[in-house]
FIKOLZA-1660 file (N, C-alpha, C; in steps of 0.1 Angstrom, whole numbers, plus 5000, padded with zeros to 4 digits):
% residues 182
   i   px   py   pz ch aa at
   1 5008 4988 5000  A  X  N
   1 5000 5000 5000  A  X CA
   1 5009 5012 5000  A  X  C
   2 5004 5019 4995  A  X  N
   2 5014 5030 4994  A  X CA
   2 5010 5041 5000  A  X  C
   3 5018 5059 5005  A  X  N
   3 5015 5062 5010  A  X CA
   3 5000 5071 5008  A  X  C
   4 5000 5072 4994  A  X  N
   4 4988 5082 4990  A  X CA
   4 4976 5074 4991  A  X  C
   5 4978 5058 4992  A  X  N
   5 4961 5051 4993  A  X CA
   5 4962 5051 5009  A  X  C
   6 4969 5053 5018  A  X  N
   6 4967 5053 5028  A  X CA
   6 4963 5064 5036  A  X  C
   7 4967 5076 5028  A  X  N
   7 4961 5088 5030  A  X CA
   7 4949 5090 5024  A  X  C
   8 4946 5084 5013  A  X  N
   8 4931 5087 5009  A  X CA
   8 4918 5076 5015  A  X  C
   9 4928 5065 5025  A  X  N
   9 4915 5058 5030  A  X CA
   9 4906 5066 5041  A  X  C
  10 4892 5066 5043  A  X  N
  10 4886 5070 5053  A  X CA
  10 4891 5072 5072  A  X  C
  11 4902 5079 5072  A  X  N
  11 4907 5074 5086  A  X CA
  11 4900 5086 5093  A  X  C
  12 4897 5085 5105  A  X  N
  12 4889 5091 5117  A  X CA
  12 4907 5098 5124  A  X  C
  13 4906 5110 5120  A  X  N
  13 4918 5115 5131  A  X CA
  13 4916 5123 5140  A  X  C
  14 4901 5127 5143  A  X  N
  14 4897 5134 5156  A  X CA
  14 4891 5124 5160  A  X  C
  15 4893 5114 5170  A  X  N
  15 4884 5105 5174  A  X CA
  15 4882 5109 5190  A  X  C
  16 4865 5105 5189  A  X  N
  16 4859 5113 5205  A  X CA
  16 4853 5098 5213  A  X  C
  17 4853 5099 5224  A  X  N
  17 4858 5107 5234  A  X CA
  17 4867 5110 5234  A  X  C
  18 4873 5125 5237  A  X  N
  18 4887 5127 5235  A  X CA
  18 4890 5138 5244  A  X  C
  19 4902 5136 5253  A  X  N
  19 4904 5145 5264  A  X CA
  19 4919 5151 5253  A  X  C
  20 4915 5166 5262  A  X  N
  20 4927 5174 5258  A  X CA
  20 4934 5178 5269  A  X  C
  21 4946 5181 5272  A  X  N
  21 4952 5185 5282  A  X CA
  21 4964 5198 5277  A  X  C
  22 4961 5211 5283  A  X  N
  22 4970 5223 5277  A  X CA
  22 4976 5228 5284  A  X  C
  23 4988 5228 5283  A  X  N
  23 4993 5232 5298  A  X CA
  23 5006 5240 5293  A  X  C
  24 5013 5247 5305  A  X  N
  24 5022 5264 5303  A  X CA
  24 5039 5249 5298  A  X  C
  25 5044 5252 5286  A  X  N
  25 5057 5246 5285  A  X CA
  25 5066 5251 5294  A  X  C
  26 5065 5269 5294  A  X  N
  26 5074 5274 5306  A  X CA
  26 5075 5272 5320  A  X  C
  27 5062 5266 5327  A  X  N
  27 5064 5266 5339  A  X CA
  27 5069 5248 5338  A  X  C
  28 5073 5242 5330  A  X  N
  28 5075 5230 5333  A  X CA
  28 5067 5218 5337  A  X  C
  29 5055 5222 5326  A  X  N
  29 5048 5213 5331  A  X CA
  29 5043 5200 5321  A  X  C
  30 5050 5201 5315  A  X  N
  30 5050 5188 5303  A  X CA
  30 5051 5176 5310  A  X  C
  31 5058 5174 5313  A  X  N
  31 5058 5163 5325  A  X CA
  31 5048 5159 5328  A  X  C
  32 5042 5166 5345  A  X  N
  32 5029 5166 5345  A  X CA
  32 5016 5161 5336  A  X  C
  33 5017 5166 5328  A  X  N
  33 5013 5167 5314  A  X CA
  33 5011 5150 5308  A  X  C
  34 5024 5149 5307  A  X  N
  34 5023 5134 5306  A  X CA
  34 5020 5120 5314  A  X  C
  35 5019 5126 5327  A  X  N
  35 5021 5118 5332  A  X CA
  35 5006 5116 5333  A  X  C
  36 4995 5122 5336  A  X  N
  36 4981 5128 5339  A  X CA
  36 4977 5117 5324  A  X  C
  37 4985 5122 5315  A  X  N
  37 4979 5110 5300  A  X CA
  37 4979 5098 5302  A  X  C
  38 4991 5093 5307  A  X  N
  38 4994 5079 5308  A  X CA
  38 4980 5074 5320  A  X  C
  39 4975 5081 5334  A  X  N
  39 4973 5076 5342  A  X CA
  39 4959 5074 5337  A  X  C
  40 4952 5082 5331  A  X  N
  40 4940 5087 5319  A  X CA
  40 4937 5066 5314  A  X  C
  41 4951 5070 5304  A  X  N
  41 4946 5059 5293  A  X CA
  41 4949 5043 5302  A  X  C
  42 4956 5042 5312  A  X  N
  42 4958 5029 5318  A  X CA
  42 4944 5027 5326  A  X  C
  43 4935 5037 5336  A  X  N
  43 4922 5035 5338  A  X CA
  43 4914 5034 5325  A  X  C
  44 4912 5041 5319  A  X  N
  44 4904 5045 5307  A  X CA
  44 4909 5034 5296  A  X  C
  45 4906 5020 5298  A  X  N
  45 4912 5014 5290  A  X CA
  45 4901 5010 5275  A  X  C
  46 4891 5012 5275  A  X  N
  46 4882 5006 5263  A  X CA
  46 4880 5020 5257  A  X  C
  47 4882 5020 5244  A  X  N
  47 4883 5035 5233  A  X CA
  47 4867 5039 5237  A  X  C
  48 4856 5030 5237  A  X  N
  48 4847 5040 5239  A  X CA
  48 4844 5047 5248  A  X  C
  49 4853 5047 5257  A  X  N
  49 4853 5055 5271  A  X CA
  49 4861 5066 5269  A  X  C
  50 4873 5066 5265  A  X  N
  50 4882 5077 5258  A  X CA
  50 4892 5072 5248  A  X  C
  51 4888 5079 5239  A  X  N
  51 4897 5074 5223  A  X CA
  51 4910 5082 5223  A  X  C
  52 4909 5090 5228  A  X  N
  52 4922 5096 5225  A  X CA
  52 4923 5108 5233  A  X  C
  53 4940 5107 5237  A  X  N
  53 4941 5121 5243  A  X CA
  53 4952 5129 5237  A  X  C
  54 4951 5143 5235  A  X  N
  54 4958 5151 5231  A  X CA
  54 4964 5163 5241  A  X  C
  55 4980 5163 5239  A  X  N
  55 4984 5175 5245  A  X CA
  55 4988 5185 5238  A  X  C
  56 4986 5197 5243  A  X  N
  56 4989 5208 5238  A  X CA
  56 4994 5219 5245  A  X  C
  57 5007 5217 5241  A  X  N
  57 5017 5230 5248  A  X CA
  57 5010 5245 5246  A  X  C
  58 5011 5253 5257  A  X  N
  58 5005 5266 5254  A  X CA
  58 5014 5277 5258  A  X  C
  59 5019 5284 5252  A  X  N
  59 5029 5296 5254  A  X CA
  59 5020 5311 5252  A  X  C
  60 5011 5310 5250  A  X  N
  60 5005 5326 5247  A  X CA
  60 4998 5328 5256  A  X  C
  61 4995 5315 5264  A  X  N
  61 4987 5321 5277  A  X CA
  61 4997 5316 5293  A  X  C
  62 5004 5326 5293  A  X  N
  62 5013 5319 5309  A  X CA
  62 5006 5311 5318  A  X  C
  63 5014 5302 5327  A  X  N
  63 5005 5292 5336  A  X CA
  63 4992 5286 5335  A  X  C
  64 4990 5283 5323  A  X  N
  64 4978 5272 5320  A  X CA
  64 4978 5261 5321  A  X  C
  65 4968 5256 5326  A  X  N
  65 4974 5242 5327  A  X CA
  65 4956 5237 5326  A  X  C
  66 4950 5231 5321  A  X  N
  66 4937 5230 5323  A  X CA
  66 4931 5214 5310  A  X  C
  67 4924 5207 5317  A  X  N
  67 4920 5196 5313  A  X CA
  67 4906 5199 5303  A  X  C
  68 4906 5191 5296  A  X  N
  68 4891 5194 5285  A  X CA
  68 4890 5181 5280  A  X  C
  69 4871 5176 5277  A  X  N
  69 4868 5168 5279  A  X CA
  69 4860 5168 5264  A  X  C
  70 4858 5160 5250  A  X  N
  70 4853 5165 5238  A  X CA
  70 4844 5152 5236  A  X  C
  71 4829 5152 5233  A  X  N
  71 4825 5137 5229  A  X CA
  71 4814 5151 5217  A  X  C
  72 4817 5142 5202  A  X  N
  72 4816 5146 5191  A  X CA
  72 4822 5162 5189  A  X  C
  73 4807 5171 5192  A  X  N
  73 4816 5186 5186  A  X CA
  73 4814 5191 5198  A  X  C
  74 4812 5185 5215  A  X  N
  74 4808 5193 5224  A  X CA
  74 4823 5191 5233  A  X  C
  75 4825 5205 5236  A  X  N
  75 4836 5202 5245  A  X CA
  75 4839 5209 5260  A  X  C
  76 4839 5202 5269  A  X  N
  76 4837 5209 5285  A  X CA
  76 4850 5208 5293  A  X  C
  77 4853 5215 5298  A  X  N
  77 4860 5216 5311  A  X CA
  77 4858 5205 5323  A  X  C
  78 4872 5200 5326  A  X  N
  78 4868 5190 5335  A  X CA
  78 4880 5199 5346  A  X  C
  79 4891 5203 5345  A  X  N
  79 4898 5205 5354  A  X CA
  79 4909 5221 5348  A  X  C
  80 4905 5230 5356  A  X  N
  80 4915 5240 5354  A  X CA
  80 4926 5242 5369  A  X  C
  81 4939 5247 5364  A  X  N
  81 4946 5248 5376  A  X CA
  81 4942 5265 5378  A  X  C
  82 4938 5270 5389  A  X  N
  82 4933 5282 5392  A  X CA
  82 4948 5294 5395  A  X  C
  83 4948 5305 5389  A  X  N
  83 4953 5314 5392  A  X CA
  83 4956 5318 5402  A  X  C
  84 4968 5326 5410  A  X  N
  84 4964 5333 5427  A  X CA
  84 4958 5344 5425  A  X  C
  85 4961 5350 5414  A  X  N
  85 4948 5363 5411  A  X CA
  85 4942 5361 5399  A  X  C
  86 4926 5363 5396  A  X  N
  86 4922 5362 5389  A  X CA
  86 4914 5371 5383  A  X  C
  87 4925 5382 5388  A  X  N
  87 4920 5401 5384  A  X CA
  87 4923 5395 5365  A  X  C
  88 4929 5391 5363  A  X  N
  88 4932 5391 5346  A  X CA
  88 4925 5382 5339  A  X  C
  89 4912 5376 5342  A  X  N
  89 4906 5369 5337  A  X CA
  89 4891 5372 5335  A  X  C
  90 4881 5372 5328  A  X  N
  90 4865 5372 5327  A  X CA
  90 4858 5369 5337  A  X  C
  91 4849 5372 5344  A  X  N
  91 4840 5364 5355  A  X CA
  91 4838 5352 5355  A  X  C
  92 4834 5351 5339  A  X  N
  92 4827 5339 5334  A  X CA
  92 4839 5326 5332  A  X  C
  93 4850 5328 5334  A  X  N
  93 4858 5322 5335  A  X CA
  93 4861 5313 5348  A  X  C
  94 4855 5320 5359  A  X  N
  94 4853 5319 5377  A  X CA
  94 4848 5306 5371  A  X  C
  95 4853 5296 5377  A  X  N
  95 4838 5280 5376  A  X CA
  95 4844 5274 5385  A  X  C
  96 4833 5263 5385  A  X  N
  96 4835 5251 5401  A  X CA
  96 4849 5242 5392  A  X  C
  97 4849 5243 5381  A  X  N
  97 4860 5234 5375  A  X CA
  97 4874 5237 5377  A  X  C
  98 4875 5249 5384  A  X  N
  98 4887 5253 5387  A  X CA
  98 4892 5251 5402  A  X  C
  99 4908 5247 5404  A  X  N
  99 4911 5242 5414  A  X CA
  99 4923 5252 5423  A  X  C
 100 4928 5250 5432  A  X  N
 100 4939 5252 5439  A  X CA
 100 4950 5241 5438  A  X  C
 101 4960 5246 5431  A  X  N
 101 4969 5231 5428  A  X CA
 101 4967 5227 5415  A  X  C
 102 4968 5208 5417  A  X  N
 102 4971 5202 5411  A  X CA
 102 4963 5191 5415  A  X  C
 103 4957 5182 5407  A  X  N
 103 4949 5165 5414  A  X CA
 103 4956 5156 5418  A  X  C
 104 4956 5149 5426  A  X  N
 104 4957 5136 5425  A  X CA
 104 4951 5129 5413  A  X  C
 105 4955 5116 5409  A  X  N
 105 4953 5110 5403  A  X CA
 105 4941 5104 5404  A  X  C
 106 4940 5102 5409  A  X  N
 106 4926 5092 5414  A  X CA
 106 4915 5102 5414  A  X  C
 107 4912 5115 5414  A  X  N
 107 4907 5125 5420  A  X CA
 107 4907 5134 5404  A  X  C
 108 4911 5131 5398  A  X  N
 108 4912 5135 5386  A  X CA
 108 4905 5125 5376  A  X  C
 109 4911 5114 5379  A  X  N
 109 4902 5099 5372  A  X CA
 109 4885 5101 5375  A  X  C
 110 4882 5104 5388  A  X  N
 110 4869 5110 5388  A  X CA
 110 4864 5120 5382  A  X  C
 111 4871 5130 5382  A  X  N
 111 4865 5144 5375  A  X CA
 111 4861 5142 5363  A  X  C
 112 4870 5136 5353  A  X  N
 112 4869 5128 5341  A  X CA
 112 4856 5120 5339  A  X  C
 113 4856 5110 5347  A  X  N
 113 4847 5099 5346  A  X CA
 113 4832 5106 5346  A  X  C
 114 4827 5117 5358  A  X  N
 114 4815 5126 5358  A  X CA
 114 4815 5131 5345  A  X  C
 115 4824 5140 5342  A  X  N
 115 4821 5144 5330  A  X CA
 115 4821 5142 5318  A  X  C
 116 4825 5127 5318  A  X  N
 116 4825 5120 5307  A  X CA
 116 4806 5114 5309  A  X  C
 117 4804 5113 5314  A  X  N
 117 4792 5109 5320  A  X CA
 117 4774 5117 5316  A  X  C
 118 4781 5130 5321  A  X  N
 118 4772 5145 5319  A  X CA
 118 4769 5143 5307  A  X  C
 119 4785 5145 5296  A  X  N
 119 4781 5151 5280  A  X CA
 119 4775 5135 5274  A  X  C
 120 4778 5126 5279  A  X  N
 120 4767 5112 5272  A  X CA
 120 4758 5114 5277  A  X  C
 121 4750 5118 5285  A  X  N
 121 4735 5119 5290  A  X CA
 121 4733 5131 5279  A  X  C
 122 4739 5142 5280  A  X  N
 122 4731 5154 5271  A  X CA
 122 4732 5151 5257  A  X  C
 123 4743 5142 5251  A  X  N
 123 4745 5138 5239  A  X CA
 123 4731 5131 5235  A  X  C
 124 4729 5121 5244  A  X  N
 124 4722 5110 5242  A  X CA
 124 4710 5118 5242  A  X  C
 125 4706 5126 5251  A  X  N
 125 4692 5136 5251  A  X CA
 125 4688 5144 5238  A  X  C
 126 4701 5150 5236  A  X  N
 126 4696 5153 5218  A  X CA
 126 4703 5149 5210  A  X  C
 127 4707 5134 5208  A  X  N
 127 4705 5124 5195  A  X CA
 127 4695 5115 5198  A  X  C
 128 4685 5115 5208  A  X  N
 128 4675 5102 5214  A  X CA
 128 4682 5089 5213  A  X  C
 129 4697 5084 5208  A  X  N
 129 4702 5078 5211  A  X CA
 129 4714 5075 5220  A  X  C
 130 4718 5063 5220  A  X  N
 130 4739 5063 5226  A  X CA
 130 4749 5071 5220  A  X  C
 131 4754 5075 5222  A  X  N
 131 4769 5080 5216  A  X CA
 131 4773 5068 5212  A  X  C
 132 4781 5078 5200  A  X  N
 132 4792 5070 5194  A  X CA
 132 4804 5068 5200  A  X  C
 133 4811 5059 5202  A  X  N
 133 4823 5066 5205  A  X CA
 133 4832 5057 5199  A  X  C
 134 4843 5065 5201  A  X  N
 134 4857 5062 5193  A  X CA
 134 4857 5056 5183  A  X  C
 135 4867 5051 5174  A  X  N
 135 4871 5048 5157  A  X CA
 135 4863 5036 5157  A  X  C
 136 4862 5028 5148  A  X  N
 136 4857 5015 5143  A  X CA
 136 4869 5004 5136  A  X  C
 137 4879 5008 5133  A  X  N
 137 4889 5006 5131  A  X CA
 137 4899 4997 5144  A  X  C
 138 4898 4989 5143  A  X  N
 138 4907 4978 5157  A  X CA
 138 4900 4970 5163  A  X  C
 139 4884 4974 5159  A  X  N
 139 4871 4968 5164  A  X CA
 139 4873 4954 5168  A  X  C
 140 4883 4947 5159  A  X  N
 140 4880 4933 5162  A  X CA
 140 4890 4929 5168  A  X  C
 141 4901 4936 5172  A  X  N
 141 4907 4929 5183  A  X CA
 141 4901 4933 5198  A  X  C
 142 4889 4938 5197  A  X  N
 142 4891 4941 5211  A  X CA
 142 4882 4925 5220  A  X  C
 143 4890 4924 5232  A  X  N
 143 4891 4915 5241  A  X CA
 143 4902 4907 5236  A  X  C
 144 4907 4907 5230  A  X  N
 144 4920 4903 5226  A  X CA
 144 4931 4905 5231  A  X  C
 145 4928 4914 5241  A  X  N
 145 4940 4923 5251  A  X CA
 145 4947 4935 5235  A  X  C
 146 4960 4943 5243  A  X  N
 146 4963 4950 5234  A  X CA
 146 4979 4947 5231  A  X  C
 147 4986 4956 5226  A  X  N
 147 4999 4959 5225  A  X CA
 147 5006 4953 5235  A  X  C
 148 4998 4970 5243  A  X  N
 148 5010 4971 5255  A  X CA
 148 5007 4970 5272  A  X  C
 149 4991 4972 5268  A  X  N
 149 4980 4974 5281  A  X CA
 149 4971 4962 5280  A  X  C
 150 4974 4949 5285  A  X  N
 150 4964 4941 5285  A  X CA
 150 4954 4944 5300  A  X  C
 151 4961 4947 5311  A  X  N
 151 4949 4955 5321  A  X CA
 151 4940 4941 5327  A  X  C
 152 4938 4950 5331  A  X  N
 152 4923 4943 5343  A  X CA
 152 4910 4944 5332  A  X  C
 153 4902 4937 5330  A  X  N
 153 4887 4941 5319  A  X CA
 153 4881 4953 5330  A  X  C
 154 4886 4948 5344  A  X  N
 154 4871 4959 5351  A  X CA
 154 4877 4967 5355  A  X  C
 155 4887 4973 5349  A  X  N
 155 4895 4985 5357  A  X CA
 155 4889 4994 5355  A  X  C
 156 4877 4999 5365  A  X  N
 156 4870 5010 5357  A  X CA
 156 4874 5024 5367  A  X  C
 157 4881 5018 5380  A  X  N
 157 4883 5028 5390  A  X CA
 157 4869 5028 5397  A  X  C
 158 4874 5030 5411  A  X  N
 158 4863 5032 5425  A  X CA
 158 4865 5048 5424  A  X  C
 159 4855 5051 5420  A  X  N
 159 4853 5065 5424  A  X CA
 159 4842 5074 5435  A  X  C
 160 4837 5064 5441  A  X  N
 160 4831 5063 5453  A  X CA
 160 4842 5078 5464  A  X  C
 161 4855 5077 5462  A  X  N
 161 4861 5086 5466  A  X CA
 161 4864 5100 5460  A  X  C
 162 4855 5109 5467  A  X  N
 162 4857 5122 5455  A  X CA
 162 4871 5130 5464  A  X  C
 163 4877 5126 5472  A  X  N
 163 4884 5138 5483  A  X CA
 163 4893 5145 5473  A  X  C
 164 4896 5160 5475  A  X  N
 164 4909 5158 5465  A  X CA
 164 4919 5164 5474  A  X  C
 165 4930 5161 5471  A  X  N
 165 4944 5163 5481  A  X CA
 165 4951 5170 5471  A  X  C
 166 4955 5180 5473  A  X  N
 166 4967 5188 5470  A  X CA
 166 4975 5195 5479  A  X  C
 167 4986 5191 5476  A  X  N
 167 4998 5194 5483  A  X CA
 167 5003 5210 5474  A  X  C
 168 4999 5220 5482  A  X  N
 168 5005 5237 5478  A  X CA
 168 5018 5236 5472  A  X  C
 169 5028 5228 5478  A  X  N
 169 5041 5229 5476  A  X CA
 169 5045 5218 5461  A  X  C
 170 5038 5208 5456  A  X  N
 170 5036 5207 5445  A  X CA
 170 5043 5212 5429  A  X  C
 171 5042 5221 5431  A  X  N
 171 5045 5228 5421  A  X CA
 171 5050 5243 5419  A  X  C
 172 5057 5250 5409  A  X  N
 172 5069 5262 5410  A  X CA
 172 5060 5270 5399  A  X  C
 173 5059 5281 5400  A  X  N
 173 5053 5291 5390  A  X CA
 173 5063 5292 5380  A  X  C
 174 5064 5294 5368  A  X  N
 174 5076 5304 5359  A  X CA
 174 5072 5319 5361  A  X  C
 175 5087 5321 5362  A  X  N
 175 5089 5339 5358  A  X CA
 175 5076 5347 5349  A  X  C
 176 5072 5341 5340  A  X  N
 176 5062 5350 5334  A  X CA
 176 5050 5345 5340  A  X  C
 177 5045 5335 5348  A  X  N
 177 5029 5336 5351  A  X CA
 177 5032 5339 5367  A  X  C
 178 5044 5347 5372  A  X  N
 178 5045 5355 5385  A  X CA
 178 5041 5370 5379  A  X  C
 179 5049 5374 5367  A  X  N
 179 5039 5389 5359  A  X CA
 179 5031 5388 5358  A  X  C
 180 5022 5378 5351  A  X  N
 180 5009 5377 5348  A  X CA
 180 5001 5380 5359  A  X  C
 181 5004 5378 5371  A  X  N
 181 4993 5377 5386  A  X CA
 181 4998 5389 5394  A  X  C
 182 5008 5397 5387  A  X  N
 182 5012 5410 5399  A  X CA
 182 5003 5423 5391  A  X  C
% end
């Protein structure tokens, strides 16, 4: 097969459920960043629960760091890291989705899971049906185990526990989102 039939086959390259994660490259948070993906896709093991996650480095907006949740064209906020001042920002920007810190993992696997939850109820309320989710493409190896993640089938996570724990000391601002908040 060559490369131009392979480019011209029908491939799905925005596949939803799909979390996005955007966060400040300057304050060092790529890491982070990745690390929050891995923990995502090792709970979140069956694509129609989340197909994919995407990061995206953000340098035009200092100290960002904020989680987004996309099933088809609708896309929500599940986790922002909150500013110490938030004189530089809209009202409308103020929401319960914003935090002090940083999640735990487990506590973040929840946040996710709710709102993955929300936009399939409202999906499903105005299509009168289920959501789609994720590609169709791999369909038939699944129970097959995978690659790399064969997993638990029922790892779906106890989320019975909403506490969330952050530790203040956590994490270092960069030089530019200390100007951004003075």
């Amino acid at each position: 097969m060559s490369a131009s039939n392979f480019l011209d086959s029908p491939l799905q390259f925005v596949k939803t459920p799909r979390i996005i994660i955007q966060y400040c490259t300057k304050c060092k948070w790529t890491n982070r960043a990745f690390w929050y993906a891995q923990e995502l896709f090792q709970t979140f093991t069956d694509p129609l629960d989340i197909a994919e996650i995407a990061l995206q480095p953000r340098v035009d907006i200092p100290g960002t760091f904020q989680i987004l949740i996309q099933v088809k064209e609708k896309i929500a906020l599940v986790y922002r890291r909150k500013f110490k001042k938030v004189t530089n920002r809209n009202s409308q920007d103020n929401c319960e989705d914003e935090y002090d810190g940083f999640p735990d993992a487990k506590f973040l696997k929840s946040l996710v899971h709710k709102k993955l939850e929300i936009l399939r109820k409202e999906q499903s309320g105005e299509d009168g049906g289920e959501v789609e989710g994720g590609p169709k493409i791999g369909d038939h190896l699944l129970g097959e185990g995978s690659f790399l993640n064969e997993g638990d089938k029922g790892a779906k996570g106890d989320y019975a526990d909403k506490e969330k724990t952050v530790d203040p000391g956590d994490f270092q601002d960069c030089k530019e989102c200390r100007l951004q908040e003075v």
